[in-house]
Each structure stands twice: as C-alpha cells, then as structure tokens.
C-alpha positions in Angstrom: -2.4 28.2 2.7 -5.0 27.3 0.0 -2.8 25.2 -1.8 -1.9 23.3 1.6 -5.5 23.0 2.1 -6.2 21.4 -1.4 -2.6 19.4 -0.9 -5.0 17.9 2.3 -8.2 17.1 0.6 -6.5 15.2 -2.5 -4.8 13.5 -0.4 -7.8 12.6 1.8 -9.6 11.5 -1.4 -7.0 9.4 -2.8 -7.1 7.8 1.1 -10.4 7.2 0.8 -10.3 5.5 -2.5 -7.9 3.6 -1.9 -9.8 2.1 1.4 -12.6 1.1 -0.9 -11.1 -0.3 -3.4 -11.6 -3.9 -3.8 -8.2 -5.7 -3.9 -7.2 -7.2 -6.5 -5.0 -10.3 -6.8 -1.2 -10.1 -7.6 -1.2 -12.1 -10.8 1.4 -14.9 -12.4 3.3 -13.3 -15.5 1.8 -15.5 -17.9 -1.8 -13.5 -17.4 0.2 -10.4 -17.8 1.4 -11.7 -21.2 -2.5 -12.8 -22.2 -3.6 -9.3 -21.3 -1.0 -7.9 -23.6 -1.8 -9.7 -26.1 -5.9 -10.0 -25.3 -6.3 -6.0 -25.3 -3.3 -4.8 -25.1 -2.7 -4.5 -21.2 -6.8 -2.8 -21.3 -6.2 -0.3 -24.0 -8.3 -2.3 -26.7 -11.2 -4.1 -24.8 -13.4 -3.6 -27.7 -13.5 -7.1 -28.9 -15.4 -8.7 -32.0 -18.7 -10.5 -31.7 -17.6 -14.4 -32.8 -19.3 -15.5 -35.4 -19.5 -19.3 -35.1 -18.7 -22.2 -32.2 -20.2 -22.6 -28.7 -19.3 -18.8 -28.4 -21.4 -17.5 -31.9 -22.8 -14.2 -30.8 -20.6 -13.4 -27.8 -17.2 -11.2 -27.4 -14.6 -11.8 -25.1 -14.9 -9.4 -22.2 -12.2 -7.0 -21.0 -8.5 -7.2 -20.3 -8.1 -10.9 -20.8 -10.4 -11.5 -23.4 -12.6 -13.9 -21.4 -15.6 -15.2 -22.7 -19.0 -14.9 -21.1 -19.5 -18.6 -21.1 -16.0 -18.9 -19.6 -16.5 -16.5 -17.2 -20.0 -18.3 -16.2 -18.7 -21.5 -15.8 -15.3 -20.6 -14.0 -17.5 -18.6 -11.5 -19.7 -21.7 -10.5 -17.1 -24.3 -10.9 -14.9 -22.4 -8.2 -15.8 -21.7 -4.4 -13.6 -18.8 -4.5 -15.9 -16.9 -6.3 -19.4 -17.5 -4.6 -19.6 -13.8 -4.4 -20.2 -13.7 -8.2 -22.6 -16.4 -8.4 -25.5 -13.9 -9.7 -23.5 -13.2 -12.5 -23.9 -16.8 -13.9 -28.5 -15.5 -14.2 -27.1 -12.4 -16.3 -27.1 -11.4 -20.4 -23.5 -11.3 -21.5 -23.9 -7.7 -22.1 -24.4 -6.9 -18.1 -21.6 -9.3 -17.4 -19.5 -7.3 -19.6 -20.7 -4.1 -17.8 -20.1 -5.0 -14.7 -16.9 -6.4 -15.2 -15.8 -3.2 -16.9 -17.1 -1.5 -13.8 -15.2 -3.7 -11.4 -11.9 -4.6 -12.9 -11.5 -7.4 -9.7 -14.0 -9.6 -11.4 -11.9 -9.8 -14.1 -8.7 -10.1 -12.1 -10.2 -13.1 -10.6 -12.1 -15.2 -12.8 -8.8 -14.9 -15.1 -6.5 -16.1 -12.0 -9.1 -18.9 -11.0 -8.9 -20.0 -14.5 -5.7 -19.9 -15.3 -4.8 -21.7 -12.4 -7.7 -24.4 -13.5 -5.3 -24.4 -16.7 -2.1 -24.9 -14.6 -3.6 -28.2 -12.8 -4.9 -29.4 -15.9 -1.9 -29.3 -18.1 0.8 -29.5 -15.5 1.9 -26.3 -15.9 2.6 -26.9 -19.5 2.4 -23.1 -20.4 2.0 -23.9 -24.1 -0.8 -26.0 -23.9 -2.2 -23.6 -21.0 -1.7 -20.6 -23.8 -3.8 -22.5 -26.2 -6.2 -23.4 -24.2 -6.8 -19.8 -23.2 -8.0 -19.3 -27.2 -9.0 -22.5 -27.8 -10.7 -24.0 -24.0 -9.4 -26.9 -22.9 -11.5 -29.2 -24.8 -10.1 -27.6 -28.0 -6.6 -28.2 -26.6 -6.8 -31.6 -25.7 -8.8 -32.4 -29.3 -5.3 -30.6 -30.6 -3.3 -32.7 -28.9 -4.8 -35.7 -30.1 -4.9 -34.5 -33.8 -0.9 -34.1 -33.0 -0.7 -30.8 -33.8 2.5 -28.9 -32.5 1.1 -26.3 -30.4 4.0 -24.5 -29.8 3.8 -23.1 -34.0 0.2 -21.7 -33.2 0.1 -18.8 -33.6 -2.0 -17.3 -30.5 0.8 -19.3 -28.4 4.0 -17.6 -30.5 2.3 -14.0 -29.4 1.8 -14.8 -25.7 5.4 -16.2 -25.2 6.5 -13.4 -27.1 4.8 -11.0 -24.5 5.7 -12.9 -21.7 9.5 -12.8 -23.1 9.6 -9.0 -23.3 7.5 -8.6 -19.6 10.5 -10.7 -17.9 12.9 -8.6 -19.7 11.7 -5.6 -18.5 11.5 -7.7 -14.7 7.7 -6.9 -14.8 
C-alpha cells in the first residue's frame, strides 16, 4: 500500500511539473546540429570569455552558444519575444543566469534567430551556419572577400552533426 501511495505522489508531482513548465518550441534540425556542436546537446555550457571583437569580454551563453549581444538584439528586434524585453537592461552574467534557469529563453531566442538567418540567406544553410559563428555581417563581408564557406571549418562540424542527427531520424 505504501508503495502505491508513493507510486500516487510521484506521479502527482511529475503532473504538476509538467503543468508549469513553460513550453518550449519544437525546433528545425539544423539548431539541433548547432547545439551539438555549441555545447554538446547542453553537456559543456561552460564557454570561453572572447578576447577580442564586438564580443571582447563576453561568452556565449548556454546550449547554442548565443551571445549576450545576440541575444539582446534578437529579443528587441522580434515581437515574439516582448516578454524578454527586461533582459535587453541586464549584465550578461544575469542574462546567462537566467537563461540557464529557464532553458525556453534559450529555445526561443535561438529559433527567432535562426529563422532571422533563414530569411536573410534564403535558406542557404551554409551561409546560415556561418553566420551563427561569425553574425551576419561577418558572413556577408565573407562572401564578398569570396571565401568558400562551405571549407570553414565551424560549417564542416555543423553539417557533420546535422548528418549524423538525420541518420539517427532525430
């Protein structure tokens, strides 16, 4: 009987939790692939501080290694994600906290820029990759310097993850 009783409660809990969860958004492949290769899939979210660039003193910030100035300006540069608006006032440090706390932030600042990327660069996964490293000024100066972006090497991993995820028919 006490093991019924416990069987009742656990399963109460996990109810509960689950009914205040916040929902998180079924993601493309391709962010799948990033994550992999970002942190791999959230196991290594301890990323390095940058040392130089419009990023010098910032790391990127959880499973998709997004950085706090991407994050700030994705969030006021997309309706969708009002809600977050006071994040764009905080250190990157508390952005980083709270995102580790709330893994939907994440989830959704990475889907609202990827699909910035998508409109931008017609779907062009490659140039999309890049610019997930690189931003999409970086990408676009890239393509005008004609390098082949398919050989860099950020872009090689994240096809290669994205490879192995459809194989598995994740």
């Amino acid at each position: 009987m006490l093991i019924f009783l416990i069987y009742l409660n656990l399963a109460f809990l996990a109810r509960t939790e689950e009914s205040t969860m916040p929902s998180i958004p079924k993601l493309p492949l391709s962010l799948y692939a990033i994550a992999r290769v970002e942190s791999n899939n959230g196991t290594n979210t301890s990323h390095t501080t940058v040392k130089t660039g419009i990023h010098a003193n910032d790391r990127a910030i959880g499973l998709f290694g997004l950085m706090p100035k991407t994050v700030r300006h994705t969030i006021t540069t997309d309706k969708s994600l009002s809600d977050y608006l006071y994040l764009t006032k905080l250190s990157s440090s508390k952005i980083e906290k709270l995102m580790k706390k709330n893994p939907e932030i994440g989830h959704r600042v990475a889907l609202s820029l990827w699909n910035k990327l998508l409109r931008r660069f017609n779907g062009d996964r490659v140039k999309m990759y890049h610019a997930w490293l690189n931003g999409a000024v970086g990408t676009q100066k890239a393509i005008e310097r004609g390098e082949d972006l398919s050989n860099h090497w950020y872009v090689i991993r994240v096809m290669k993850a994205r490879k192995r995820l459809k194989n598995h028919n994740l």
